[in-house]
N, C-alpha and C positions, 0 to 999 in steps of 0.2 A: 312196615310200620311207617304211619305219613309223621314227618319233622314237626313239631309244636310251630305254628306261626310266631314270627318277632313280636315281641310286645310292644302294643301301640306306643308306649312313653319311650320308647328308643327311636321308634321313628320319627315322634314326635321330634326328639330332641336332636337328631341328625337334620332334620329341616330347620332348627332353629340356629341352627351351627352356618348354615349358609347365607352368607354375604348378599344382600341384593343392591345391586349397583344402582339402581335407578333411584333406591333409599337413599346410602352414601352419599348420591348425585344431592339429592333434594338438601339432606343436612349440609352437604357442602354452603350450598345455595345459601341456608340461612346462615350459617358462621359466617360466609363472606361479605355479608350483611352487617352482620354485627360491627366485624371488623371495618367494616368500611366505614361506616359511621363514626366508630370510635377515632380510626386515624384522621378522619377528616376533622374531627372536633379538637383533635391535640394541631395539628395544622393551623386552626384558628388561633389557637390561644400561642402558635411557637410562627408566625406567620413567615419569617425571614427564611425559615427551613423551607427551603422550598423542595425538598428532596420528598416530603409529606405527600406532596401534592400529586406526584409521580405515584408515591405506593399507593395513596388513597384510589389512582387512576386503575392501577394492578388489581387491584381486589374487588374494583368494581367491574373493569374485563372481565375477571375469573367467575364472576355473582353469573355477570349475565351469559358466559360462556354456558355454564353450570343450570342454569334454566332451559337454552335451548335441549340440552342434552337430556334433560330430563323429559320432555316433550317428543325425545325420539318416539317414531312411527304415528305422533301425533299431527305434525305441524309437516312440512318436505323437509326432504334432504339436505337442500340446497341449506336450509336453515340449522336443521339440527348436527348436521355432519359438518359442510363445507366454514358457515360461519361460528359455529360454536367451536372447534378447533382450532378455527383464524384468532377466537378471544383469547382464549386459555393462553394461544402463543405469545399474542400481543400482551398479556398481564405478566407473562414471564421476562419480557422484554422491556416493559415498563417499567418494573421492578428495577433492571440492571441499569437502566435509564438516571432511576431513583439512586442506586447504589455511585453511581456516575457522579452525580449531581452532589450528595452528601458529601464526598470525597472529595469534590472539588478536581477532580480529574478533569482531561482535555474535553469537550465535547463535541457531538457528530459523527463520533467512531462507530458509537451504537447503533445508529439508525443505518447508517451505511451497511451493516451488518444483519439489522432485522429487517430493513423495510426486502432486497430480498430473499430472509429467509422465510415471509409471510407468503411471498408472490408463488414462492417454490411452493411451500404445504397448498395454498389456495389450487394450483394446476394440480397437483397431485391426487390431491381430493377428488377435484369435480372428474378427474381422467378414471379412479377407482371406484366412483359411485355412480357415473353414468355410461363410461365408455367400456372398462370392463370390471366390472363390479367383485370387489376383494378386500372385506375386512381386515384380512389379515395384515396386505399392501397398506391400509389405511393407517392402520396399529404402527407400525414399521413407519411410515412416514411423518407419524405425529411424533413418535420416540425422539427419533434424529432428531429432529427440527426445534424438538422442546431440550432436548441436551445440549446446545449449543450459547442463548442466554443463560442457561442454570447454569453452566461450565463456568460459563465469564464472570459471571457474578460472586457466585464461592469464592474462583480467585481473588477478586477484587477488594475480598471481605476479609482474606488473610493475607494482604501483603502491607507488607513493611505499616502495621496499625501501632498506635504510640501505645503503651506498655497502658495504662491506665483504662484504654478501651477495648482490649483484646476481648477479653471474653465474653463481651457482646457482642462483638462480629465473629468470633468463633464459632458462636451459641448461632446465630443466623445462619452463617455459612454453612451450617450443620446440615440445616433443614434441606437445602441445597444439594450437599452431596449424596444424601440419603435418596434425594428423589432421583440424580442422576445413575446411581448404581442400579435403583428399581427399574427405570427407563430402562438400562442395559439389558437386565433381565430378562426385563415385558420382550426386548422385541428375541433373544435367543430362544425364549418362551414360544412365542408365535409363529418362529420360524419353525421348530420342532415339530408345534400340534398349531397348526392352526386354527381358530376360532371362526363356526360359520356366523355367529352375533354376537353384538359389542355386550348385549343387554345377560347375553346367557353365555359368558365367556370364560367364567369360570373362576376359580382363587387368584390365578394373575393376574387377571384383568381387575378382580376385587382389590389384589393389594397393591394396585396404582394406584387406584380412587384412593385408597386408605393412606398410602404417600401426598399423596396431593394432597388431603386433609392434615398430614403431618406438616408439610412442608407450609399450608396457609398458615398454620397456627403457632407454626415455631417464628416464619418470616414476620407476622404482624407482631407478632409480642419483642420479638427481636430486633424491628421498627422500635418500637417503643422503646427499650431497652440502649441502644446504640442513642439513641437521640436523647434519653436521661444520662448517658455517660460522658455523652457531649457537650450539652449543659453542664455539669456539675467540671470536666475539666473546664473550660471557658471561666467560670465563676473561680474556681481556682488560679486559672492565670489572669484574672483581675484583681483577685487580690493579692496579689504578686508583681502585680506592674501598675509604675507610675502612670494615671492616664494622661498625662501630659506630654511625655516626651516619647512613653512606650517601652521604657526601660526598666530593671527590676526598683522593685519601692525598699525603702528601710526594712521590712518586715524578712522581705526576698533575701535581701543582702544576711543581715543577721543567720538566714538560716543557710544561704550556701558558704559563708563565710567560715561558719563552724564547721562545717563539711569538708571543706577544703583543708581546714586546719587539723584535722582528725586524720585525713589521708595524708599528708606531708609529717607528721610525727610519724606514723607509722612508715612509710617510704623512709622517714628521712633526709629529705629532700626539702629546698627553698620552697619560700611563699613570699611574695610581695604584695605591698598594697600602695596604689595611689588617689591621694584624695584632691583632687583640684576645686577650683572656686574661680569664679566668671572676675575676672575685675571692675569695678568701677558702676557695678550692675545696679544697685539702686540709682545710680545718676541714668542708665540708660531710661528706665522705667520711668522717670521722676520727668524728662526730654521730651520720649518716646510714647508713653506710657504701656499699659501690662500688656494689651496685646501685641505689640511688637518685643516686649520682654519677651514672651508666650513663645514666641515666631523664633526667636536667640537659643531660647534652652532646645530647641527641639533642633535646629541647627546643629548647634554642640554636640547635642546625644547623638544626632544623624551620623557625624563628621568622626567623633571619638569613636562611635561603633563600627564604623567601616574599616579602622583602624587597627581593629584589635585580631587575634585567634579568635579561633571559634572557643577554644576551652577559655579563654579569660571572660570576663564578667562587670560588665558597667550597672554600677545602680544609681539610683537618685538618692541623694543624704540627706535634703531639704533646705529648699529653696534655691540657690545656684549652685551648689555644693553637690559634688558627684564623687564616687568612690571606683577605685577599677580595680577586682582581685586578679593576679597575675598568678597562676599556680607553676609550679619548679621555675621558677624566674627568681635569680640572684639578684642582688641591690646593681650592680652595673646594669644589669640588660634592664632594669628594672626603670633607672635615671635615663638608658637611653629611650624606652619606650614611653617616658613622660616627656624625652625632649622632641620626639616626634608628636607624641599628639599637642603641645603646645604651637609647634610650627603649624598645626594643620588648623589649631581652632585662630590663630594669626590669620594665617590664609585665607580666610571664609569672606574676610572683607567687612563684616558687618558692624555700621556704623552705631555708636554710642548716643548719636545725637549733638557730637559738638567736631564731628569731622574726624574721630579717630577711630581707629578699629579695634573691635572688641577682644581684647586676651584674659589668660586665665594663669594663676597660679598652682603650683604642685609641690604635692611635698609626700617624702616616699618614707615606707619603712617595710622591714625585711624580718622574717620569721627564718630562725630563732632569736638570731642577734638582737634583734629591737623590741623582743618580746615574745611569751610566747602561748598567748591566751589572745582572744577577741580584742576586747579593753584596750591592753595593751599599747599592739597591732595600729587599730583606731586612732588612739590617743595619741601615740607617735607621729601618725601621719597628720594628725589636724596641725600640732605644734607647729610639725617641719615647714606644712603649709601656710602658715601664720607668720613664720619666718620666711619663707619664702618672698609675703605679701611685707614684711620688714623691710627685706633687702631691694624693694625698687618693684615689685610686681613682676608679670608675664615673666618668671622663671623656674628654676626646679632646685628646691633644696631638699636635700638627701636627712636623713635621719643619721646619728650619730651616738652609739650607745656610750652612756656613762664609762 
């Protein structure tokens, strides 16, 4: 008895199940397009990011890489194999160029590192497409060579990123390491079974192209993404810093202040505060006038902050008037660390306008003893410093609780 033939709707639906890569290729082609446009038009409107300008360049390699490939057995070799391969490399490398540049990392490391990993794939190619012709070598040769920027880049995207932007360089890095795991794959893939064509090579070769489509659309959105997170910190720490001297503003202070006071109840542990005030500073302005005022205050901040630990904290309190949190600093180390910075803002030299050199007074107070709220804290310190500025100027009086 002869077997009932398959039913056409199965067949049908097993050919609809198969991947055509030259498709993939072409939809790449226009995504990369999209994308590209889109990054290029956030680049105008963000012009200083010049890291845009890089991805914009990435995606437009990958467009045109993505075109010759689809042109396979249309256009030569030399076109569709040798240069459309050289693109796709060069957009991965541009990319990490891009990543480079965003970061503010060293640069020229990259190039040093792609211009020959491009020269390598270029020989390689034209040696397996005309000398002795092997898709499979060709596969195996793009793998490596495109693993090596995707590597560097991932990395790049998750090391030591400030807490606030992680998860948009995670989310990018993502795209990255998924495409480098597939590479792995593709080439254990190829080595196994090798492929006599790129175009009929079967689901691995299919779910490159589909990586590579993962990885352009997670990397542009993830462009976009890192560079809105970057913005929004920036815009955060301007309103957090004085733009004049570049140190924390009233606003800043207020809220690490509290911070600090929160963790020292709990600890148990000192907190000091010192508030100093430039002396004599409307006569330098009044001399001088504001822009060498201007030139004074940033001096001070410059001089006071080089001055300090890293965990202390200088803000601006308004107008000459600055504040420095000292966190587990007792009232002595506290009076010595304001007789230091008074010696250092002496030191600077900087003239008032009638031959003297410009000083500042200070006046301290210490958590709990001198209070034990913000208010307080503050209010103690202006007083001490008010006294301070009683007792003769450029010196340090200490707070003294009732």
């Amino acid at each position: 008895m002869e077997r009932p033939a398959a039913p056409a709707c199965r067949l049908d639906r097993k050919e609809h199940l198969q991947l055509d890569i030259r498709t993939l290729i072409i939809n790449l082609l226009l995504f990369a397009l999209v994308f590209a446009i889109g990054i290029f038009l956030l680049q105008r409107s963000q012009p200083r990011l010049r890291a845009l300008r890089w991805w914009s360049g990435a995606i437009i390699a990958a467009g045109a890489g993505f075109l010759l490939l689809s042109l396979r057995s249309s256009i030569p070799d030399l076109l569709s194999v040798v240069v459309a391969n050289d693109l796709m490399l060069l957009a991965l490398c541009l990319f990490l160029e891009g990543v480079v540049v965003f970061r503010r990392l060293p640069r020229g490391y990259v190039w040093r590192i792609s211009a020959p990993l491009i020269a390598i794939l270029t020989l390689l190619l034209l040696y397996f497409t005309y000398a002795e012709a092997s898709v499979a070598a060709r596969i195996v040769a793009v793998s490596l060579t495109n693993a090596v920027p995707v590597t560097l880049a991932a990395w790049l995207l998750i090391r030591d990123i400030p807490r606030p932007m992680r998860f948009s360089h995670y989310f990018t890095a993502a795209g990255f390491i998924q495409f480098a795991v597939v590479s792995v794959g593709r080439i254990a893939h190829t080595l196994i079974s090798p492929p006599a064509d790129l175009m009929t090579a079967g689901p691995m070769q299919a779910a490159i192209f589909l990586s590579i489509f993962f990885l352009l659309v997670v990397s542009s959105f993830g462009c976009v993404w890192m560079v809105s997170a970057y913005l929004a910190e920036e815009l955060e720490q301007q309103a957090r810093t004085d733009p004049l001297t570049g140190v924390l503003n009233r606003l800043a202070l207020d809220e690490t202040l509290a911070r600090e006071l929160s963790r020292a109840r709990r600890g148990k542990h000192a907190l000091s505060l010192l508030m100093f005030d430039l002396d004599h500073f409307k006569a330098l302005n009044d001399r001088l006038g504001h822009q060498a005022g201007d030139m004074a205050l940033r001096s001070v901040a410059a001089a006071t902050q080089q001055q300090l630990r890293a965990t202390d904290l200088l803000a601006r309190y308004g107008g000459e008037e600055f504040v420095v949190v000292l966190p587990d600093t007792d009232k002595a180390h506290a009076i010595e660390t304001a007789q230091r910075l008074r010696k250092r803002v002496g030191a600077l030299g900087i003239d008032r306008g009638d031959g003297v050199s410009l000083t500042a007074s200070y006046g301290v107070s210490t958590f709990p003893e001198d209070g034990d709220d913000q208010d307080s804290l503050v209010g103690r310190a202006d007083a001490t410093m008010y006294a301070a500025k009683q007792a003769g100027r450029n010196c340090v009086s200490a707070s003294v609780a009732p």
